[in-house]
C-alpha positions in Angstrom: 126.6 88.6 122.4 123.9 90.0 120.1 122.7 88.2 117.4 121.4 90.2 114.6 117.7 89.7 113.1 116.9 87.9 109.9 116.7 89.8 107.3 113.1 89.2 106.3 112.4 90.8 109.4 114.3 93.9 108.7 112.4 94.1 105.3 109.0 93.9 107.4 110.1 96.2 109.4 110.8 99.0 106.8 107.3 98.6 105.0 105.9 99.2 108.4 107.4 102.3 109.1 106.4 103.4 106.0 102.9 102.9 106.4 103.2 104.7 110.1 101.8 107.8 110.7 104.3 110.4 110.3 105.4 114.0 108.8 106.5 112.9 105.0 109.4 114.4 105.6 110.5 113.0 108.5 109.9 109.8 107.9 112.0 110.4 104.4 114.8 111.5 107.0 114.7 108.4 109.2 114.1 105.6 106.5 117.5 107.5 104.3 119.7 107.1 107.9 118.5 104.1 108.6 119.9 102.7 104.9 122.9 104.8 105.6 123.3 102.7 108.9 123.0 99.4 106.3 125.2 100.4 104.1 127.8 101.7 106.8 127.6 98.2 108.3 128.1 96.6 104.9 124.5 95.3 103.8 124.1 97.1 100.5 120.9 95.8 99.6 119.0 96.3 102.7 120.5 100.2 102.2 119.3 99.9 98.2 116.0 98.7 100.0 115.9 102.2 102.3 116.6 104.7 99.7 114.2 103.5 97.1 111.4 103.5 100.1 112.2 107.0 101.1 112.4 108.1 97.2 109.0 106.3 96.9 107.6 108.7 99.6 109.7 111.7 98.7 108.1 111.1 95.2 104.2 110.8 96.7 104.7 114.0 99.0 106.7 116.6 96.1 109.4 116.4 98.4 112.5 117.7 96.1 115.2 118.9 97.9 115.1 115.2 99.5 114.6 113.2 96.8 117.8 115.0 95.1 119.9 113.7 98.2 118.6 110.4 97.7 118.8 110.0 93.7 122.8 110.6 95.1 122.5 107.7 97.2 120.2 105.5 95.4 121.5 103.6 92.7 118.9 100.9 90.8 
């Protein structure tokens, strides 16, 4: 029986891995499936919470083709 992790610590969580060092882009790609995985499971906000994230890095690094797919997604 799993219990699932506040969601404070989910939030904590997502600003750390985007402050880890990685390839802009890939980091884009894991933080935009990781909201995917929220919102497939039903918690819309922690999703919301992903894409704007990743558009916030996809924004900083002229990343368009990604921030296109995540203007779909993302919606304030």
């Amino acid at each position: 029986m799993e219990v699932d992790p506040p969601d404070w610590w989910k939030r904590w969580q997502l600003r750390m891995l985007k402050r880890w060092p990685m390839e802009p882009r890939k980091k884009i790609k894991r933080i935009m499936l990781l909201g995917d995985e929220y919102a497939q499971h039903g918690e819309e906000e922690l999703a919301q919470e992903c894409y704007r994230l990743s558009l916030e890095i996809a924004e900083e690094s002229r990343a368009v083709h990604l921030r296109k797919k995540l203007e779909q997604r993302f919606q304030p």
